[in-house]
N, C-alpha and C positions, 0 to 999 in steps of 0.2 A: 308266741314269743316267751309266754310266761314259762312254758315246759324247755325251752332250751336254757332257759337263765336257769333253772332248776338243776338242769342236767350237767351245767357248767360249773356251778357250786359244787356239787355232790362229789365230780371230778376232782377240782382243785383241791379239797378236802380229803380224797381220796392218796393223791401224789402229794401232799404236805404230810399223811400218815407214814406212808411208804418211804424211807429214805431212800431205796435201792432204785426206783423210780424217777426219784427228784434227781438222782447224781447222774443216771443215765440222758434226763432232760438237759442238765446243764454240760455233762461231758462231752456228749457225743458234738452239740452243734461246735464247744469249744475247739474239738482236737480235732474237725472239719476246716474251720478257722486258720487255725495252725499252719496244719497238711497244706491247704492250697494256698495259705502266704507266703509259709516261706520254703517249706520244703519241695515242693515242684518248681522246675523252673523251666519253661518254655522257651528260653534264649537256645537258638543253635549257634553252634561253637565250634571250630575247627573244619570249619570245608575246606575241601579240597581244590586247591583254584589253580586250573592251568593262565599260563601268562604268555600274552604276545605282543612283545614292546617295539611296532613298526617305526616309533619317535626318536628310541636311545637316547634324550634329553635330559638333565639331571631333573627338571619338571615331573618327565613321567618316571623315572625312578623311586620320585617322592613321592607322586600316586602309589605307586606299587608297594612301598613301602606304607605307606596309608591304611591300606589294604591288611598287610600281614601285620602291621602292629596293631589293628581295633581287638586281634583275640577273635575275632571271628572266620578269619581264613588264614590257611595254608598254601602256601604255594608248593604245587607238588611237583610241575614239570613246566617248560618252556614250549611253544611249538612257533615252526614257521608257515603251514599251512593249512587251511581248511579240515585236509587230510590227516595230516595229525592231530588236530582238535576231535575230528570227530574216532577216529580210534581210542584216545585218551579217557572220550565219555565212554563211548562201546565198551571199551575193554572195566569202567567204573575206578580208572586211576583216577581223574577227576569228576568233580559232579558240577563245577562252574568254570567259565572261563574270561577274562577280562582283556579285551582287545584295546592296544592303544594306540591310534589313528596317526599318521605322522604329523609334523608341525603341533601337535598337541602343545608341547614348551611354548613356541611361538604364540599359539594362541593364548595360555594362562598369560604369558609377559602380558597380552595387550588388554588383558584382563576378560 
C-alpha cells in the first residue's frame, strides 16, 4: 500500500509540474461534458408518417393533427388500403403509419 501512495504522490507532483498535462486532464473530460450534453441530440424528428383516417371525425382530425404538430412527424401520404400502406414503406415514402379505427370520435366523446 505504502509503494502505491508513493507512486500516487510522485504522479500528482508530476501533472501539477507539467501544465500541458493538467489542461489535458481538465479539458478533455470538460469538452466530453459538453459534446454529449448538449451538442448531440438523440431526439428523431421528422418521420415520415402515412395516415388512414377510417373515423373522418373532427376527434380524429385532432389526433392527426397531434401527431404533425409534436415536430416529430410528417405526414407524407394518405392510403386506403393495406396495399397502399405496404407499398408506401416498400417503396421508403413512409417509415410509420397511423391507423384511425372508426367511431374513434365517439369513443373520445364518452371518454
Amino acid at each position: 500500500m505504502k509503494k502505491a501512495l508513493a507512486v500516487g504522490k510522485k504522479e500528482f507532483r508530476q501533472v501539477l509540474r507539467d501544465r500541458r498535462t493538467l489542461m489535458i486532464l481538465l479539458f478533455i473530460p470538460v469538452f466530453f461534458l459538453l459534446l454529449f450534453g448538449y451538442a448531440l441530440n438523440f431526439d428523431v424528428r421528422h418521420v415520415a408518417l402515412a395516415v388512414q383516417d377510417r373515423d373522418q371525425s373532427t376527434e380524429s382530425r385532432a389526433l392527426m393533427n397531434a401527431f404533425v404538430n409534436s415536430g416529430y412527424f410528417d405526414v407524407v401520404a394518405s392510403f386506403h388500403s393495406d396495399e397502399e400502406l405496404h407499398r408506401l414503406v416498400d417503396s421508403n415514402t413512409a417509415r410509420s403509419a397511423l391507423i384511425i379505427p372508426e367511431n374513434t370520435g365517439r369513443a373520445l366523446r364518452r371518454g
